[in-house]
N, CA, C and O atoms as a Tripos MOL2 file, in Angstrom:
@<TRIPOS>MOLECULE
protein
  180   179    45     0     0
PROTEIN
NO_CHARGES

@<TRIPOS>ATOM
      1 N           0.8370   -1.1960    0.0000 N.3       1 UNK1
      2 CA          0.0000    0.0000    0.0000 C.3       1 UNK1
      3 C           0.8760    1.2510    0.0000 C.2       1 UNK1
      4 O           0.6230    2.1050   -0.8490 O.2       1 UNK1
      5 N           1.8390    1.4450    0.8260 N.am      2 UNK2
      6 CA          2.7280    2.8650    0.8580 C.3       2 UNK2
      7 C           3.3510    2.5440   -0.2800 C.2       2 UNK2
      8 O           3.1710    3.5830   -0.9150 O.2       2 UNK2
      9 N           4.1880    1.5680   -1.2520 N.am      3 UNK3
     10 CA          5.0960    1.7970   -2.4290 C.3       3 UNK3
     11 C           4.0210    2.3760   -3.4170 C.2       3 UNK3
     12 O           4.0900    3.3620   -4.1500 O.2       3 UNK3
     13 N           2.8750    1.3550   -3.1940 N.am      4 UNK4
     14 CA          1.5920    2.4630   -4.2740 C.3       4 UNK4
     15 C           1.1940    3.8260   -4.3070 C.2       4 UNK4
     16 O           0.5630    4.3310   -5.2350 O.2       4 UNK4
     17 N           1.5980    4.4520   -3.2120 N.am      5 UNK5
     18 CA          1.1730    5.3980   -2.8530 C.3       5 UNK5
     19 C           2.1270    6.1390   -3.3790 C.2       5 UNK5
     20 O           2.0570    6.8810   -4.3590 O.2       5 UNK5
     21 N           3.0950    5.8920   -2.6330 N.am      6 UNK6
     22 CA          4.3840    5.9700   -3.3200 C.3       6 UNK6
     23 C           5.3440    6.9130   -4.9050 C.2       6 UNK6
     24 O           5.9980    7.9320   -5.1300 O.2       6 UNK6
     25 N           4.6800    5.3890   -5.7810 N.am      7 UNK7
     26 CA          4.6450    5.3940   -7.0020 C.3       7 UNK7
     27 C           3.6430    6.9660   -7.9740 C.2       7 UNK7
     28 O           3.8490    7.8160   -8.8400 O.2       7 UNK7
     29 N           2.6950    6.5440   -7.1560 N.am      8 UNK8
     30 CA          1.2270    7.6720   -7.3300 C.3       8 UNK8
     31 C           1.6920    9.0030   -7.1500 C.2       8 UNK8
     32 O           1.3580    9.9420   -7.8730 O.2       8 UNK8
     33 N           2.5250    9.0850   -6.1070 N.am      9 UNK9
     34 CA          3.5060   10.7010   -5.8860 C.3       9 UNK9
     35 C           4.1630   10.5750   -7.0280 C.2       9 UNK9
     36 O           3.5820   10.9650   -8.0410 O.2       9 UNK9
     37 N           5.2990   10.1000   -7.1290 N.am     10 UNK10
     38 CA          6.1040   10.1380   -8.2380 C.3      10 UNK10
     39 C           5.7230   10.4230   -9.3620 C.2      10 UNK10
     40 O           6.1190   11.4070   -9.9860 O.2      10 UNK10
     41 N           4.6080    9.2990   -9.9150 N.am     11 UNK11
     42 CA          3.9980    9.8670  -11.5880 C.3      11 UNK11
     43 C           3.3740   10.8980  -11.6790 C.2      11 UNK11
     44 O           3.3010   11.4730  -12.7650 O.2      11 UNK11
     45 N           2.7650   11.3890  -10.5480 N.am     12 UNK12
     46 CA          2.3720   13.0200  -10.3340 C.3      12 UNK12
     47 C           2.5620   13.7490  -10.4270 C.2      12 UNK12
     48 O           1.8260   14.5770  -10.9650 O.2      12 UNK12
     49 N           4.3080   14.1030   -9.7210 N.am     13 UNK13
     50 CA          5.4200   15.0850   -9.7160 C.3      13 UNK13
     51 C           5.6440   14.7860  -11.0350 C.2      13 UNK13
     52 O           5.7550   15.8660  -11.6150 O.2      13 UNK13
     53 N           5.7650   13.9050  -11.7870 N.am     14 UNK14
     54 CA          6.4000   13.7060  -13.1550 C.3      14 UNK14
     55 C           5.1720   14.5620  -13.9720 C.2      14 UNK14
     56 O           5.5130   15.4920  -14.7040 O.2      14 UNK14
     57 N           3.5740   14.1770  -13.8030 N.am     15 UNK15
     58 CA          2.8830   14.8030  -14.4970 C.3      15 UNK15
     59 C           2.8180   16.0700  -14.3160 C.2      15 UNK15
     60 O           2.3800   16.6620  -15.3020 O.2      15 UNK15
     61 N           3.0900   16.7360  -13.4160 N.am     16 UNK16
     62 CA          3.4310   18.0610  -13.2020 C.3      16 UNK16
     63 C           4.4210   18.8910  -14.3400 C.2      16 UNK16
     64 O           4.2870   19.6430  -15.3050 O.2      16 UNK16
     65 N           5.6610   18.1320  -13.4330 N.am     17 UNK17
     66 CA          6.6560   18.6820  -14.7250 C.3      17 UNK17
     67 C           6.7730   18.9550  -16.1270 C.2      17 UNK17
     68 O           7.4640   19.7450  -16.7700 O.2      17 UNK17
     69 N           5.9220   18.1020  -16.4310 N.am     18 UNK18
     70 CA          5.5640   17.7160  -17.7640 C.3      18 UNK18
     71 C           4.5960   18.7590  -18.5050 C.2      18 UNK18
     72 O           4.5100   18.9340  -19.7210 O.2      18 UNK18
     73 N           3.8730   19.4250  -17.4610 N.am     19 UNK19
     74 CA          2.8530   19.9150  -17.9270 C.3      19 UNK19
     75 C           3.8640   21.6520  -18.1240 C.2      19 UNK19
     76 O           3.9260   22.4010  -19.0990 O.2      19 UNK19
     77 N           4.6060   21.7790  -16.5510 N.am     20 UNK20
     78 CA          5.5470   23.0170  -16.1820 C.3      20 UNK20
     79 C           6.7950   22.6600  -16.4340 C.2      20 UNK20
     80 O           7.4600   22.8480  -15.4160 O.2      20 UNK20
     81 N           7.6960   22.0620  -17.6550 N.am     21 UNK21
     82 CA          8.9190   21.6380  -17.5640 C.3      21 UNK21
     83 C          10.0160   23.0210  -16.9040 C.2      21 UNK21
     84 O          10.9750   22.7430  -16.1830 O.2      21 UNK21
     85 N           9.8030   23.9470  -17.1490 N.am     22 UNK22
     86 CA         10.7910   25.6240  -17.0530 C.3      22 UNK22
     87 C          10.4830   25.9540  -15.8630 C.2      22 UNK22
     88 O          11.2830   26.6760  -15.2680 O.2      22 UNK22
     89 N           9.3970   25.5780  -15.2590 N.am     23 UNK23
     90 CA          9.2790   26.7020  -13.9990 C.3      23 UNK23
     91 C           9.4100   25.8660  -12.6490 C.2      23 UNK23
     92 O           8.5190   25.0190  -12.7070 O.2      23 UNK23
     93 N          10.1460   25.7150  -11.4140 N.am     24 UNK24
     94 CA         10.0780   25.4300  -10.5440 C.3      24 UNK24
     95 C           8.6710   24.8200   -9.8550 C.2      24 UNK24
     96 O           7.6650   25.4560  -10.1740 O.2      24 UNK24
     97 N           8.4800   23.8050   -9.0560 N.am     25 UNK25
     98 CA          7.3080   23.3930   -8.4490 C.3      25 UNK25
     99 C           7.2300   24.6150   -7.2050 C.2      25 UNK25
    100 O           6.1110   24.9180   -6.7930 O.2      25 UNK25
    101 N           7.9790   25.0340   -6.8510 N.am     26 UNK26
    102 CA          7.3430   26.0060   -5.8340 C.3      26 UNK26
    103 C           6.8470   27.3970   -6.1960 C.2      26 UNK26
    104 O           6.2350   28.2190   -5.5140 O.2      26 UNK26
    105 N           7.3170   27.4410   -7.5770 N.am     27 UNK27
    106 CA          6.3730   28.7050   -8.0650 C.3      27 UNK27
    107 C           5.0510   28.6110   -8.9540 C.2      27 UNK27
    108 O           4.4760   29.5870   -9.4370 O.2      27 UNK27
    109 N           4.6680   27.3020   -9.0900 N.am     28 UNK28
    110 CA          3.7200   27.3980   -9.3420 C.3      28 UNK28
    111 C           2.2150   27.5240   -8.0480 C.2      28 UNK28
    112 O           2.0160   27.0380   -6.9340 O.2      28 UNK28
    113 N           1.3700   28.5100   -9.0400 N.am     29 UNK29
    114 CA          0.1720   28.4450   -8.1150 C.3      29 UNK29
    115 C          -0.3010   27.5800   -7.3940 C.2      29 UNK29
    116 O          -0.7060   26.6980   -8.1520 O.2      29 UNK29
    117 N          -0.5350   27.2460   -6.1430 N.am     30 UNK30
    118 CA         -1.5380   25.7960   -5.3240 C.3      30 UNK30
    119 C          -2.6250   25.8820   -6.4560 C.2      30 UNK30
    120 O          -2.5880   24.7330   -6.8980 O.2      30 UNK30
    121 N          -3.5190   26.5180   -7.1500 N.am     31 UNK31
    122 CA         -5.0170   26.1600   -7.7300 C.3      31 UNK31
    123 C          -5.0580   25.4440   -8.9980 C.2      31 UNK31
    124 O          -5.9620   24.8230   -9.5560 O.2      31 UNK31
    125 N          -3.2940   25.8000   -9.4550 N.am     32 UNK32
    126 CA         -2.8130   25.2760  -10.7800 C.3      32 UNK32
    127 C          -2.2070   23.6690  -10.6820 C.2      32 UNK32
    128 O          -2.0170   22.8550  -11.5860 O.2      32 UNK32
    129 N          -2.0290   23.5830   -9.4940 N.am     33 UNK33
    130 CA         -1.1050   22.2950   -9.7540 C.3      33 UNK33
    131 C          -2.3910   21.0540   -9.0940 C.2      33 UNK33
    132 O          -2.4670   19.8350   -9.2500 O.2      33 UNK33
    133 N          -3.2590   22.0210   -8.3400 N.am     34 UNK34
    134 CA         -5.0500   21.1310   -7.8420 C.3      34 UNK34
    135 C          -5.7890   21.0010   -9.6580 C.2      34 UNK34
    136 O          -6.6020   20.1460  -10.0120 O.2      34 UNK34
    137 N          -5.3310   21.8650  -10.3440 N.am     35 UNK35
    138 CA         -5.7060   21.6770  -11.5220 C.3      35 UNK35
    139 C          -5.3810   20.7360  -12.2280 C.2      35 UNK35
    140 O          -6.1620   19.9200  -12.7170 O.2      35 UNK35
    141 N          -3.8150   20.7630  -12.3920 N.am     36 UNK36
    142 CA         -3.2500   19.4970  -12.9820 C.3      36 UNK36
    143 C          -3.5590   18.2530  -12.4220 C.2      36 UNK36
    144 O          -3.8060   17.3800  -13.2530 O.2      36 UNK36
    145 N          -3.6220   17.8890  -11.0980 N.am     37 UNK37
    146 CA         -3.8100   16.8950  -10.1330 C.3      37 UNK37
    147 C          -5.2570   15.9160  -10.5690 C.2      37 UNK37
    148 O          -5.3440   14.7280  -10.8800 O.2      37 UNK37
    149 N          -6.2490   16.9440  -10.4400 N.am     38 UNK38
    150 CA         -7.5940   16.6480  -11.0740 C.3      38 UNK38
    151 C          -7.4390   16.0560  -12.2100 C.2      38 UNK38
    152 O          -8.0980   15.0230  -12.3280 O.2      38 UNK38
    153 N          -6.6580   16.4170  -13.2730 N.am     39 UNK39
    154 CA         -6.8780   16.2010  -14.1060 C.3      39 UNK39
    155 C          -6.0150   14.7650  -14.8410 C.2      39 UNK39
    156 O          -6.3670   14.1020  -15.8170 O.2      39 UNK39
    157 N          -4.7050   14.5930  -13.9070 N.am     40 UNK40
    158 CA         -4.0590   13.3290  -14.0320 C.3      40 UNK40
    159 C          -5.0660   12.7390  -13.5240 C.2      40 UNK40
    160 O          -5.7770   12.1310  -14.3240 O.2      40 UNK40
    161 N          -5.4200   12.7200  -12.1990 N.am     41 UNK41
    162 CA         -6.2680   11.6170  -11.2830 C.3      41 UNK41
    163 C          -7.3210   10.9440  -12.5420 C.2      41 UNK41
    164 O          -7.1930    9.8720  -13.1340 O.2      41 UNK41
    165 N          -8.4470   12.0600  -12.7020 N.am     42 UNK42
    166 CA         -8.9520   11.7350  -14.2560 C.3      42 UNK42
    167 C          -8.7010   10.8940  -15.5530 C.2      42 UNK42
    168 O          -9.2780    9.9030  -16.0010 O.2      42 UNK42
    169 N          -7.9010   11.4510  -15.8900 N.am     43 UNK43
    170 CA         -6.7770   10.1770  -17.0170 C.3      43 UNK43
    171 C          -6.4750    9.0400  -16.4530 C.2      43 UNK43
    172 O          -6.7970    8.0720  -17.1420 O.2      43 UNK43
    173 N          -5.8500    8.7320  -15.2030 N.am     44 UNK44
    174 CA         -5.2480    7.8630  -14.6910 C.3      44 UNK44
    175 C          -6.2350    6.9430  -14.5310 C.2      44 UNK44
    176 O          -6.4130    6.1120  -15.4220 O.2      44 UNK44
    177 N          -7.0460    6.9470  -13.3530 N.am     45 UNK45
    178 CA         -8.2350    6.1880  -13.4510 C.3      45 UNK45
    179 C          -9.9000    6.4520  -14.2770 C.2      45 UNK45
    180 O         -10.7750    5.5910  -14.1920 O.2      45 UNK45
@<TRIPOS>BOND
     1     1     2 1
     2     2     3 1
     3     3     4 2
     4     3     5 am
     5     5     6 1
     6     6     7 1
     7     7     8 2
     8     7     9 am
     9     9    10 1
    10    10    11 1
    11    11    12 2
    12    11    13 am
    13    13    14 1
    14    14    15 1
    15    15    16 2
    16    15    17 am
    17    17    18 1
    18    18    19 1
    19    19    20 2
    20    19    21 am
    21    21    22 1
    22    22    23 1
    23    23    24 2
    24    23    25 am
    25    25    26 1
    26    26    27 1
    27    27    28 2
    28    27    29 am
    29    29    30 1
    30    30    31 1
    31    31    32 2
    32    31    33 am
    33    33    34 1
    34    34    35 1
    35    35    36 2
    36    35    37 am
    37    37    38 1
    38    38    39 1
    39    39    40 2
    40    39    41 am
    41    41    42 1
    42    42    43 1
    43    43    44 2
    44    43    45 am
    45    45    46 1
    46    46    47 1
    47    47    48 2
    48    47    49 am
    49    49    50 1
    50    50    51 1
    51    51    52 2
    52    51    53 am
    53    53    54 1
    54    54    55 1
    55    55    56 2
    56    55    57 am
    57    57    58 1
    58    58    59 1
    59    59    60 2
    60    59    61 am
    61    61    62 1
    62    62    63 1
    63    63    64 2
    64    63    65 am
    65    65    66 1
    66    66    67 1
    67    67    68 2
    68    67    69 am
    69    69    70 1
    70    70    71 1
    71    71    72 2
    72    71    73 am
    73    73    74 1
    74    74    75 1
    75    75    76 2
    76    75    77 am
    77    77    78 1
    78    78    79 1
    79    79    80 2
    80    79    81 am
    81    81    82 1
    82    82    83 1
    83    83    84 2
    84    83    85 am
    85    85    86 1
    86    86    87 1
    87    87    88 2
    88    87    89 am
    89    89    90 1
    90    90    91 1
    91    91    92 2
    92    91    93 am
    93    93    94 1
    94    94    95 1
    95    95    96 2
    96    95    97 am
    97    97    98 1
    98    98    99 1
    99    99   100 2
   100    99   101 am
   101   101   102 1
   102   102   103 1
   103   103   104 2
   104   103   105 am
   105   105   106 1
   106   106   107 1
   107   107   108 2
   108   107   109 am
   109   109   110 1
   110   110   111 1
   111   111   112 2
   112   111   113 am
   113   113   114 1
   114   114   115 1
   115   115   116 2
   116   115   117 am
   117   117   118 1
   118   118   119 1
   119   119   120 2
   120   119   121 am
   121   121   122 1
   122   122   123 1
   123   123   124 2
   124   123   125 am
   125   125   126 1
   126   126   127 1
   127   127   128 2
   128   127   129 am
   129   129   130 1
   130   130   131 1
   131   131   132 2
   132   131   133 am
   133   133   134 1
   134   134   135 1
   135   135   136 2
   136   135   137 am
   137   137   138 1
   138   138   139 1
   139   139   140 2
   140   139   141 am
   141   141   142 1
   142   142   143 1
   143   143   144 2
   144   143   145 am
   145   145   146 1
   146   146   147 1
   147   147   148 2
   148   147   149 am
   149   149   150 1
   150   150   151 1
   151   151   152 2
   152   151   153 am
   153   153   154 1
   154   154   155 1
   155   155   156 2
   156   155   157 am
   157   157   158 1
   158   158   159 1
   159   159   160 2
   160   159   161 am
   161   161   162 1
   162   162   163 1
   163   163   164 2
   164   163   165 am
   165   165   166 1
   166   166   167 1
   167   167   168 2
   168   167   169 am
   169   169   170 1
   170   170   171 1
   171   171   172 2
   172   171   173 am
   173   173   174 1
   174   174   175 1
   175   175   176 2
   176   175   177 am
   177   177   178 1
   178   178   179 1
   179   179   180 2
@<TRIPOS>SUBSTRUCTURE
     1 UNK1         2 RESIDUE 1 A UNK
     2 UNK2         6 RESIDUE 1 A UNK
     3 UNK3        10 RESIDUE 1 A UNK
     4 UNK4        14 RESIDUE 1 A UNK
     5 UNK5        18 RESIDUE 1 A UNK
     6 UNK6        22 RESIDUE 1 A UNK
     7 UNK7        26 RESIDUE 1 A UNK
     8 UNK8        30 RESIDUE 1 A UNK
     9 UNK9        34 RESIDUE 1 A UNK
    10 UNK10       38 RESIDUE 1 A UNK
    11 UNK11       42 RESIDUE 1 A UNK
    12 UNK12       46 RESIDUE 1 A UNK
    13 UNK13       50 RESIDUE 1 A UNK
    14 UNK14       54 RESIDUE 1 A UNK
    15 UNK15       58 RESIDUE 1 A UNK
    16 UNK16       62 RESIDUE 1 A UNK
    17 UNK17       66 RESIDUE 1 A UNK
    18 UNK18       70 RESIDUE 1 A UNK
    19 UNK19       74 RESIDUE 1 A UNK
    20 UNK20       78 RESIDUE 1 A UNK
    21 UNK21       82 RESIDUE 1 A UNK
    22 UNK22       86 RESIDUE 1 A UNK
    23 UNK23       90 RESIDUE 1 A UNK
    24 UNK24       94 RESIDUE 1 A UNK
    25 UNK25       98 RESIDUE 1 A UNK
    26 UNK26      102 RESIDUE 1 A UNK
    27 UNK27      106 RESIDUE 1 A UNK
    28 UNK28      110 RESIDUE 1 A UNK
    29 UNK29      114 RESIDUE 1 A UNK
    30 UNK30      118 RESIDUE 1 A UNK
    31 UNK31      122 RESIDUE 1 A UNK
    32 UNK32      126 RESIDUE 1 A UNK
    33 UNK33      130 RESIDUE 1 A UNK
    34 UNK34      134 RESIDUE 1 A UNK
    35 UNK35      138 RESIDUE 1 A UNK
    36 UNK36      142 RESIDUE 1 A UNK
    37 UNK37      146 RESIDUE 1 A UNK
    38 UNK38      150 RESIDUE 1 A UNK
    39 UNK39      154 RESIDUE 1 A UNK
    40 UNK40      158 RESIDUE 1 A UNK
    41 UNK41      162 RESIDUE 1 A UNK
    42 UNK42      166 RESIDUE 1 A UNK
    43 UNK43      170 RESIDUE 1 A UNK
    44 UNK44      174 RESIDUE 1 A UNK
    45 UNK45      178 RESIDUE 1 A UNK
């Protein structure tokens, strides 16, 4: 259960980047990255 969880962080942070490759994760907006989040979660399952 935690390596899944785990894993689930990781491809996240990756889908992040992916979306923001240039800009740092701490400068992006909290509403933007609840945006992206939603929207992997979505795809994913």
């Amino acid at each position: 259960m935690r390596l899944a969880g785990t894993l689930n962080g990781i491809e996240t942070i990756i889908a992040i980047r992916k979306e923001f490759p240039r800009k740092p994760v701490v400068s992006i907006p909290f509403k933007t990255v609840t945006n992206t989040l939603e929207r992997f979660v979505k795809r994913e399952y």
